[in-house]
C-alpha beads as a LAMMPS data file, in Angstrom:
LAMMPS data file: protein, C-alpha beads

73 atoms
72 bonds

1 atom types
1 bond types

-500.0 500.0 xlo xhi
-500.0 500.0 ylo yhi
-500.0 500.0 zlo zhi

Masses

1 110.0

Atoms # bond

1 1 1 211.386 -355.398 -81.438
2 1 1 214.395 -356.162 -79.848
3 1 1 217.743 -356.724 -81.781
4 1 1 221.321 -357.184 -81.204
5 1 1 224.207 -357.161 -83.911
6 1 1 227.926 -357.594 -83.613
7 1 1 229.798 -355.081 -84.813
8 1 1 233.674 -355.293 -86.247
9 1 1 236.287 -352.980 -85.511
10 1 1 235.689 -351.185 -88.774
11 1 1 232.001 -350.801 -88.519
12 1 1 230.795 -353.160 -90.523
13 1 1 227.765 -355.933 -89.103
14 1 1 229.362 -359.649 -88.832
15 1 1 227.797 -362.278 -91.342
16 1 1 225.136 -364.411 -89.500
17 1 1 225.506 -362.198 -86.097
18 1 1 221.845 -360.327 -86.257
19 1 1 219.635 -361.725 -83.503
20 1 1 215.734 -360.012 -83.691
21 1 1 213.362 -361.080 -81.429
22 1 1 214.011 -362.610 -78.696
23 1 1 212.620 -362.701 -75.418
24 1 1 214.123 -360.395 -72.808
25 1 1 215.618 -363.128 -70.239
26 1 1 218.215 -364.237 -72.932
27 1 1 219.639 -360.801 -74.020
28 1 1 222.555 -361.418 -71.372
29 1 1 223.002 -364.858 -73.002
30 1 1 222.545 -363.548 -76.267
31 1 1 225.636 -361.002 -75.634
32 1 1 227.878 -363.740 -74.260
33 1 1 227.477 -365.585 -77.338
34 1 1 228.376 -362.569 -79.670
35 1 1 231.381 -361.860 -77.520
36 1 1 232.721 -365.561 -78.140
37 1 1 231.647 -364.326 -82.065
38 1 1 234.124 -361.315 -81.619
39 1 1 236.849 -363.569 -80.503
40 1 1 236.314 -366.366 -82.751
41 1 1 236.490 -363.450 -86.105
42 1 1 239.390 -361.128 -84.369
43 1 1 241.409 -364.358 -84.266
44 1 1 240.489 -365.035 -87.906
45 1 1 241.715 -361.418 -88.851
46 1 1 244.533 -361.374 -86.388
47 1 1 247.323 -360.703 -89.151
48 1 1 245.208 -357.131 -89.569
49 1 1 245.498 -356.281 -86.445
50 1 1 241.828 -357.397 -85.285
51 1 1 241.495 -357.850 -81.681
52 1 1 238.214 -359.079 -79.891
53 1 1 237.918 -355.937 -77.577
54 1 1 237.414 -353.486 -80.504
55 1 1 234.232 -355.414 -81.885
56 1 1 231.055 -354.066 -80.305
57 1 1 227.841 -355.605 -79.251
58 1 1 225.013 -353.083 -80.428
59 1 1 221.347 -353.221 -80.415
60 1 1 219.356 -351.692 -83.488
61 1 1 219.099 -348.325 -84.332
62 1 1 215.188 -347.195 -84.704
63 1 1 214.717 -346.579 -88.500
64 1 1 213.325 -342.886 -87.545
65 1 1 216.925 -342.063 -85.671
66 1 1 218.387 -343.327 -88.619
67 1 1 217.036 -340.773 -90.729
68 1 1 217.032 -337.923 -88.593
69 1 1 220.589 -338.645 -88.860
70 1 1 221.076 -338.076 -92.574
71 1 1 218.812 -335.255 -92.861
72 1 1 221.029 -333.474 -90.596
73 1 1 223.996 -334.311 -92.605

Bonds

1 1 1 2
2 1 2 3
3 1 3 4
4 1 4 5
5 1 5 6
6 1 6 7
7 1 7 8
8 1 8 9
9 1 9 10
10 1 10 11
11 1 11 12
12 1 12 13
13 1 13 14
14 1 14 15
15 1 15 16
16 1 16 17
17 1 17 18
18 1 18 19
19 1 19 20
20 1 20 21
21 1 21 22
22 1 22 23
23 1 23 24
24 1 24 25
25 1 25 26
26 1 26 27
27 1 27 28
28 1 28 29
29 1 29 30
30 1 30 31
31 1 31 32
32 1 32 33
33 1 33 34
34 1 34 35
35 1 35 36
36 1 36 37
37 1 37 38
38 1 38 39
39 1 39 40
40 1 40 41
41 1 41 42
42 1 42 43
43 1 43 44
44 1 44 45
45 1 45 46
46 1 46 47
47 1 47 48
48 1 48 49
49 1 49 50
50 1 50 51
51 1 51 52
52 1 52 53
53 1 53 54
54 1 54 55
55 1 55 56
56 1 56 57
57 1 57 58
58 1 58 59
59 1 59 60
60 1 60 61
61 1 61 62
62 1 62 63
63 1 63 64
64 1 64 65
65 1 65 66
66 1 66 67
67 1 67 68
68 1 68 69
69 1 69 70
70 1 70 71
71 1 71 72
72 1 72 73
């Protein structure tokens, strides 16, 4: 399944920002929107220091790399 996520600057997923589902032809739509996201929040957290390059537009993670990930840890 796909999925794409915004990501902020400190790693955390942006509220409302989780897309699942959708069909192929729109992923490069999809990103443009989440980029306008990034700028819309950096300029909300500007007086941190936010700025809309250091968000991140990510697709999932498979659950099973997930995992392999904390069993090596």
């Amino acid at each position: 399944m796909r999925e794409l996520r915004l990501i902020d600057p400190d790693g955390y997923t942006v509220p409302g920002t989780v897309h699942t589902g959708y069909p192929a032809a729109m992923e490069g739509e999809l990103r443009a929107h989440l980029r306008v996201v990034a700028e819309r929040e950096a300029a909300r957290w500007a007086d941190f220091g936010y700025h809309a390059a250091d968000y991140q537009v990510l697709p999932a993670v498979p659950q099973s790399a997930v995992q392999l990930l904390v069993q090596a840890a």
